[in-house]
C-alpha positions as CSV (number, residue, x, y, z in Angstrom):
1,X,205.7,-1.9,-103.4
2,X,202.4,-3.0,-103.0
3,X,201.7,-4.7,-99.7
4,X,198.2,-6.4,-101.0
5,X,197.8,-10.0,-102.2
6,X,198.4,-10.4,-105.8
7,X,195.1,-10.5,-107.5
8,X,194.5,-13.2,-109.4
9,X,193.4,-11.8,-112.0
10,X,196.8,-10.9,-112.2
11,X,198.8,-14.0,-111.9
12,X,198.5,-17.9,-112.6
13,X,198.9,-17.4,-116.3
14,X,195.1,-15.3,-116.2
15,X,193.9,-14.6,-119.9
16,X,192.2,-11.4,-120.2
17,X,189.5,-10.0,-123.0
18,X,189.8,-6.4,-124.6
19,X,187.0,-4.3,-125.6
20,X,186.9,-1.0,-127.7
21,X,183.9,-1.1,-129.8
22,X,181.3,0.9,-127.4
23,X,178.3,-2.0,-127.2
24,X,177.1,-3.2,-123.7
25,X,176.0,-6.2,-125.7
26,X,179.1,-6.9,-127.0
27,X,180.5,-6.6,-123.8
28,X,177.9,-9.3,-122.4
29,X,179.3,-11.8,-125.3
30,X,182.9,-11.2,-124.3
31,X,182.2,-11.6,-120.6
32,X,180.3,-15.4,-121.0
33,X,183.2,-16.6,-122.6
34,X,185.4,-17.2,-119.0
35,X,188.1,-14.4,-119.2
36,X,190.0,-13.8,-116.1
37,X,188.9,-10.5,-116.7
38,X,187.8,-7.8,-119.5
39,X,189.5,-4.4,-120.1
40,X,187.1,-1.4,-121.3
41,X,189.5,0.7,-123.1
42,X,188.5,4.6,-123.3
43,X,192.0,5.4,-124.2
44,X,192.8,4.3,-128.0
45,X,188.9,2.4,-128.3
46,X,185.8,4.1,-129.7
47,X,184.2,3.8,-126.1
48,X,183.2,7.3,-124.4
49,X,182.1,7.8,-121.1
50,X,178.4,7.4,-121.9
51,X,178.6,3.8,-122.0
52,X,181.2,2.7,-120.0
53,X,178.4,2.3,-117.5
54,X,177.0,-0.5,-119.4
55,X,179.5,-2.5,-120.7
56,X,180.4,-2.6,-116.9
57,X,177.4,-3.7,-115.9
58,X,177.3,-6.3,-118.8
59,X,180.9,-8.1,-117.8
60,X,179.5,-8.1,-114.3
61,X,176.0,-9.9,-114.5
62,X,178.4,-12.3,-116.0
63,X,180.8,-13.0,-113.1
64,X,183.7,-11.3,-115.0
65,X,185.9,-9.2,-113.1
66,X,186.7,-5.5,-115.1
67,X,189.0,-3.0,-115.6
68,X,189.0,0.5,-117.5
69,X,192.3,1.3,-119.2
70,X,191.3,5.6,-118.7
71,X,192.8,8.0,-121.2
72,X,195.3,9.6,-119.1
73,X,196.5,10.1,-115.9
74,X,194.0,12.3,-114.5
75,X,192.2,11.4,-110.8
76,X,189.1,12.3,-112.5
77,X,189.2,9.8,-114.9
78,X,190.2,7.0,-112.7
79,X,187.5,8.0,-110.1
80,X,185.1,7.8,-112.7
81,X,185.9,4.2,-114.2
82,X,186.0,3.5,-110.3
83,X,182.5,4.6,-109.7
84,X,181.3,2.9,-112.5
85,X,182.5,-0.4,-110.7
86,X,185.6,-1.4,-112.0
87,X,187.7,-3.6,-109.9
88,X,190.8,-2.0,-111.4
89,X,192.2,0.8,-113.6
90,X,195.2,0.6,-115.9
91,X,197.3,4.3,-116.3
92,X,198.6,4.6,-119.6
93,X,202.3,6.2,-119.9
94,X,203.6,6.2,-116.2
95,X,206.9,7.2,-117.0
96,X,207.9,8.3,-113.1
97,X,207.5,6.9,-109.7
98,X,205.3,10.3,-108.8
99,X,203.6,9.5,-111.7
100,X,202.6,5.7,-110.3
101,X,202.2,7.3,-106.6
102,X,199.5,10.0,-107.9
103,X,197.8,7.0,-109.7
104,X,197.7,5.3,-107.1
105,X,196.5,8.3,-105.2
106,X,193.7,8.7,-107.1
107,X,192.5,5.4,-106.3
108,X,192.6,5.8,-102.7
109,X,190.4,7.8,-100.1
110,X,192.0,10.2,-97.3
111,X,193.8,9.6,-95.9
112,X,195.4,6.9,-98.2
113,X,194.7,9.2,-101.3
114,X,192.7,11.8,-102.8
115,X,189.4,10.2,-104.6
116,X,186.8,12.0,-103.7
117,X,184.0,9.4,-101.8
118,X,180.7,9.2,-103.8
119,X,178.3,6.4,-102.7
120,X,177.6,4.9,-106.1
121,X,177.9,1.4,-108.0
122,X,180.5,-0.1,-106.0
123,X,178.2,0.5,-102.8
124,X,175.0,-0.7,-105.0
125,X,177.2,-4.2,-105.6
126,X,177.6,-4.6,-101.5
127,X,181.0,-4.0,-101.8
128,X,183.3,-2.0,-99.2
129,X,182.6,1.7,-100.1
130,X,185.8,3.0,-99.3
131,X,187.8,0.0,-100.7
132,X,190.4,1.3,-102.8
133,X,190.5,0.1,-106.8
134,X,193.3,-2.2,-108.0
135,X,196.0,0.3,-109.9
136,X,198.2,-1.0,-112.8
137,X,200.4,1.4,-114.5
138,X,201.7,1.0,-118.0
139,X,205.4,0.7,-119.0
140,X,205.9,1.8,-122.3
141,X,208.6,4.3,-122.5
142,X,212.2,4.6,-122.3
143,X,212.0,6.7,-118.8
144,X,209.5,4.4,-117.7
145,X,211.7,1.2,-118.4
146,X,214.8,3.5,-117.0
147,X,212.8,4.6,-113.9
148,X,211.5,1.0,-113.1
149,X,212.9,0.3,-109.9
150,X,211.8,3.4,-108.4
151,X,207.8,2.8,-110.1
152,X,208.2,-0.9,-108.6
153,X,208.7,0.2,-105.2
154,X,205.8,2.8,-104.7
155,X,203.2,0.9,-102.3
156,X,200.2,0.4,-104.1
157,X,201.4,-0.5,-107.6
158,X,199.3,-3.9,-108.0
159,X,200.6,-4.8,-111.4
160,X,202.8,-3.3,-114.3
161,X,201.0,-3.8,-117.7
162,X,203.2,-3.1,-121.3
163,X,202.0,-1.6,-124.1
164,X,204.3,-3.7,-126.8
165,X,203.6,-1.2,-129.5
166,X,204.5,1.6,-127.5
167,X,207.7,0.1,-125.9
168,X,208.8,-1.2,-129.4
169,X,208.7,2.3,-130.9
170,X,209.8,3.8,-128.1
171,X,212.9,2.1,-128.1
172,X,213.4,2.7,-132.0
173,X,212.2,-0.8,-133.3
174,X,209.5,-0.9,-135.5
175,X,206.4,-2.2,-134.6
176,X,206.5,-5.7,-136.5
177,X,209.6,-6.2,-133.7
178,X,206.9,-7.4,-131.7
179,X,205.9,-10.2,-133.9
180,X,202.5,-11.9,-134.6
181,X,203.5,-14.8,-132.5
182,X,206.2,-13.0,-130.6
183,X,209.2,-10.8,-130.7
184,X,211.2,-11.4,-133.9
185,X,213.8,-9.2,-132.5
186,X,216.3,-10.6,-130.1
187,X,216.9,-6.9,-128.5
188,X,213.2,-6.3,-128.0
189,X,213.0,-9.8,-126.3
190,X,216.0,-8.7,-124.3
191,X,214.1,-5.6,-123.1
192,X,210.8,-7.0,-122.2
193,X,212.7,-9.9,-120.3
194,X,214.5,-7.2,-118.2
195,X,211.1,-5.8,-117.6
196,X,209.9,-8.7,-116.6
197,X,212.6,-9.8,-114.1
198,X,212.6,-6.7,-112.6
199,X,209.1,-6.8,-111.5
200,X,209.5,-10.8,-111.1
201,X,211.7,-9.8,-108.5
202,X,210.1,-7.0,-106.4
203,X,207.0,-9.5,-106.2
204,X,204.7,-7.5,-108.6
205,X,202.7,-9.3,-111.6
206,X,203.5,-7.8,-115.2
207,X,201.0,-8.2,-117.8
208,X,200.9,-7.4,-121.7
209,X,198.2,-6.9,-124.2
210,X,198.7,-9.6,-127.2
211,X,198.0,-10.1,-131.0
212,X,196.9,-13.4,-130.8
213,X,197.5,-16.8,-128.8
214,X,200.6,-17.4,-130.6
215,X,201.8,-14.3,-128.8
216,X,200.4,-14.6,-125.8
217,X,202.4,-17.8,-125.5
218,X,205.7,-16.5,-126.0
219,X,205.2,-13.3,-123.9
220,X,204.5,-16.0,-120.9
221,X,208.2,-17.6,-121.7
222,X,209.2,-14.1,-121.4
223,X,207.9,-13.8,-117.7
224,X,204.7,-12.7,-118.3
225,X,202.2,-13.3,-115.7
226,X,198.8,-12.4,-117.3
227,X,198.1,-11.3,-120.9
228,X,195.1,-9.5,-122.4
229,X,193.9,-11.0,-126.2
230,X,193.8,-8.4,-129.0
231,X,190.6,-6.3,-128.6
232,X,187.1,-7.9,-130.4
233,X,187.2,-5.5,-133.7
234,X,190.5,-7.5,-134.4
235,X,189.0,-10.6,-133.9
236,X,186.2,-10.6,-135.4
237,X,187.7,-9.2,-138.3
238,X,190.0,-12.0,-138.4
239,X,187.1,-14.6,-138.0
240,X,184.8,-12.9,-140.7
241,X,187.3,-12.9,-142.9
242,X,188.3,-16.7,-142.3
243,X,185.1,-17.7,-142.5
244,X,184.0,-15.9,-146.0
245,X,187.0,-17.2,-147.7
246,X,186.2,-21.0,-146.7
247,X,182.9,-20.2,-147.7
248,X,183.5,-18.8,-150.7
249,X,185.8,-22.1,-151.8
């Protein structure tokens, strides 16, 4: 279990932005809003690594802290989102405590880990160089939910984050068990409330990405203790299209 303070972009209820159309200026909208923080998502968004850079650089001429959901679980990948200056990575489909420890790992320079030291953005920023990144692994999966416990306990994890889509069909529901403004399946609220008091009770945060505020609301009476809003494509979708059918009468 991790032994560091609970960040608080973390807890408290934070509210967190998601980005996975690949525009630095986009990014710089999102970030002067007042998120708790903004996720750059290079796993399922459009973003590659070429601008990654500056959408970073965008959310943090804004005060807004960052994190890089990476593509997999490779220690390449999270030392480059690292390098790039995020404060944090999120590791999609940790389904094993080895799995969590080699994230965390890969945060982490020797002799706490294995990322390899290169003096670039986070030293530009004045911060510690050899700080290690905040690590939050995903739960998504039936082994991961199973193996719990055993991901919980691995020092280092600072947050658990769920992938509702994932977990849902995971578990055999289908995806509209999630609900626009929250579970619409007793058993799937059953399982993401075990989640959640499991990791309520080895004192690490647990955070979920949401459809809309309506969701994020009920996810927070589920234990919840940070959600991320559904990623800018979705909303502005859903504002362009609210705002052509009033004006169209």
């Amino acid at each position: 279990m991790s032994a560091r303070t609970p960040d608080p972009m973390f807890t408290g209820d934070a509210v967190g932005g998601w980005l996975q159309l690949p525009s630095p200026a986009v990014a710089e909208v999102v970030g002067a809003v007042g998120f708790d923080s903004v996720c750059v998502d290079t796993q399922h968004g459009l973003i590659g690594d070429d601008v990654v850079l500056g959408m970073l650089q965008a959310l943090t001429a804004s005060g807004t802290r960052t994190l890089v959901r990476v593509a997999g679980h490779g220690a390449e990948l999270i030392g480059r989102a690292l390098d790039r200056g995020a404060d944090a990575v999120i590791v999609p489909l940790v389904d094993t405590a080895e799995q969590a420890a080699e994230a965390v790992a890969a945060c982490r320079y020797p002799p706490d880990g294995h990322r390899s030291f290169g003096p670039v953005r986070p030293s530009w920023l004045g911060r510690d160089p050899l700080a290690a990144g905040r690590c939050v692994v995903m739960v998504e999966t039936v082994a991961a939910v199973a193996n719990l416990e055993d991901i919980l306990a691995v020092e280092g994890v600072d947050a658990v984050f769920v992938g509702p889509s994932d977990l849902a069909l995971t578990h055999g529901f289908p995806l509209a068990a999630q609900g626009p403004g929250g579970p619409r399946s007793d058993e799937y609220a059953e399982l993401l409330r075990g989640i959640t008091d499991r990791c309520g009770a080895a004192g690490v945060p647990v955070g979920i990405y949401c459809d809309s505020p309506a969701h994020a609301r009920r996810f927070r009476e589920l234990g919840v203790t940070f959600t991320m809003l559904a990623a800018e494509h979705a909303i502005l979708r859903a504002a362009l299209t609210e705002q052509l059918a009033a004006a169209r009468g």
